[in-house]
N, C-alpha and C positions, 0 to 999 in steps of 0.2 A: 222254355218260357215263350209264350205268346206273345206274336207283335204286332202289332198295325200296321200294315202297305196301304197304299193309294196309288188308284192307276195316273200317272203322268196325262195319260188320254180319255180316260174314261169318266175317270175317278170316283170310280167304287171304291171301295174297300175288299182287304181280305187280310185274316187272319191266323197265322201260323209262326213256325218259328222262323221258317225261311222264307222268302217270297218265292211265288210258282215261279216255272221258267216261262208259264205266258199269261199275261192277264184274262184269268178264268169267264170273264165278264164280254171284254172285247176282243181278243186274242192279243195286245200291244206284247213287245219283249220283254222279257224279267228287266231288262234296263228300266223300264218306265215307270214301276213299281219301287215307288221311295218312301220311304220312314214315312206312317199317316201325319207328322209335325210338318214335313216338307210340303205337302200341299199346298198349290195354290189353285183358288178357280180362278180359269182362264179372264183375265178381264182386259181384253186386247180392243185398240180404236185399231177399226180394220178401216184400211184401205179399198174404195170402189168396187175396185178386181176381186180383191180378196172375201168381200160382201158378196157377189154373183157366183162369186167360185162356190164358197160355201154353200149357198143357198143351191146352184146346182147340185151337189153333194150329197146336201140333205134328201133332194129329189130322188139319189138314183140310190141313197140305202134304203126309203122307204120303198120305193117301186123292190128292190130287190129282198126287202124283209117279207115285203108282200107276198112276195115268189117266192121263198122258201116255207111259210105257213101253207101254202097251199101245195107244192112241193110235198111236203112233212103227212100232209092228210090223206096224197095218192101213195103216197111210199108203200113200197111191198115187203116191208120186215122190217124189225125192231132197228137192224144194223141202217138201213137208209131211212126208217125213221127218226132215229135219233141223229142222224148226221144232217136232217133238212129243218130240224128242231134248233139243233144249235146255233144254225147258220142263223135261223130266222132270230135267234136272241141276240145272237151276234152284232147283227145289223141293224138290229133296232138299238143297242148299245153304242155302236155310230151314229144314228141318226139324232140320239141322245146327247151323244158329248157334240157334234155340229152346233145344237140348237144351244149350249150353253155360251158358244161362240159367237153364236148370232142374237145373244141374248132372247129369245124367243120360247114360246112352250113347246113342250116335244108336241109332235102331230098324233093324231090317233093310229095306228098299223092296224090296216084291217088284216083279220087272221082268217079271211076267206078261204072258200074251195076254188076260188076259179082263179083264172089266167096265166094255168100251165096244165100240162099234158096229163093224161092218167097213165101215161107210158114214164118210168122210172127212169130209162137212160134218154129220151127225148129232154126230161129235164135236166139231168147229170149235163148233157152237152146245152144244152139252153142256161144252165147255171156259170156256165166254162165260159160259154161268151159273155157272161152280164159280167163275169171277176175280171175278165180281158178288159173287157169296155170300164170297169173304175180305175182301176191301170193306168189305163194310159192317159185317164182323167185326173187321178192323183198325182203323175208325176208332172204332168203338165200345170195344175195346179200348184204343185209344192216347188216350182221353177218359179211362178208368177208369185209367191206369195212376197212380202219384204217385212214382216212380222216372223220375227221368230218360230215364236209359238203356233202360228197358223202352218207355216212351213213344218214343223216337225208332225204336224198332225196327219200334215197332209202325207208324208214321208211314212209315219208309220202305218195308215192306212195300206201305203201298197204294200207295205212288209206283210200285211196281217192277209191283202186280199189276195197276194202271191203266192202265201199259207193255204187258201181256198181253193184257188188254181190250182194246188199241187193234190190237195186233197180227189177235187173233179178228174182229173189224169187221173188218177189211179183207178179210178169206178171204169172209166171207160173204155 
């Protein structure tokens, strides 16, 4: 029988009998995907820090959703196209659930050709440092946050952007 999930982080939906083991949408963990009844939109009074943090955040999934569309259109085969494809949906499904936080509209992601290389492993290792660099921004962030909710989000980002990293290491 068919059930409703909703991402903890996202919150999309997805339907099946089980939940995935990651959210299809943002990568979050099968943890985060609860009964679509348990939903809640995030409706947190953020603290100063945790407004900047966010809004930084925002900034660096769009600069890097940015980079993987464009990433996605130099790719030299189906296998690295689909892999700079997803990243790019990926990140803009972050940049998404950020902006629900900061109460705000999602931004527009331009799905350009420019501002990465036409060399495939130049971006592989350019994509390796943009996942390093949310890193180390996410957990420093999800230290600062004193919202719950903010803090878990910020936590499950490096799960997912760790996911990414691991992914990039292998390509190169």
């Amino acid at each position: 029988m068919l059930k409703v999930y909703r991402c903890w982080i996202c919150g999309e939906t997805y339907l099946g009998e089980e939940p995935p083991t990651d959210c299809p949408y943002c990568g979050a963990d099968k943890e985060f995907l609860k009964p679509g009844e348990e939903y809640e939109e995030p409706d947190v009074e953020l603290t100063p820090i945790s407004k900047k943090n966010l809004e930084s955040a925002l900034e660096l999934e769009v600069a890097n959703a940015t980079f993987y569309y464009c990433a996605y259109r130099n790719a030299d085969g189906p296998r690295t196209e689909g892999m700079f494809k997803r990243l790019a949906k990926v990140e803009s499904e972050h940049a998404e659930a950020i902006c629900k936080f900061l109460k705000i509209e999602e931004p527009d992601i331009e799905k350009k050709s420019k501002g990465c290389s036409h060399n495939v492993s130049e971006n592989v290792e350019e994509a390796h440092g943009r996942e390093s660099r949310a890193i180390k921004h996410y957990r420093k962030f999800a230290e600062e946050a004193e919202e719950p909710r903010v803090k878990e989000l910020f936590e499950a980002l490096v799960e997912i952007e760790t996911d990414h990293l691991e992914l990039h290491e292998g390509e190169m």
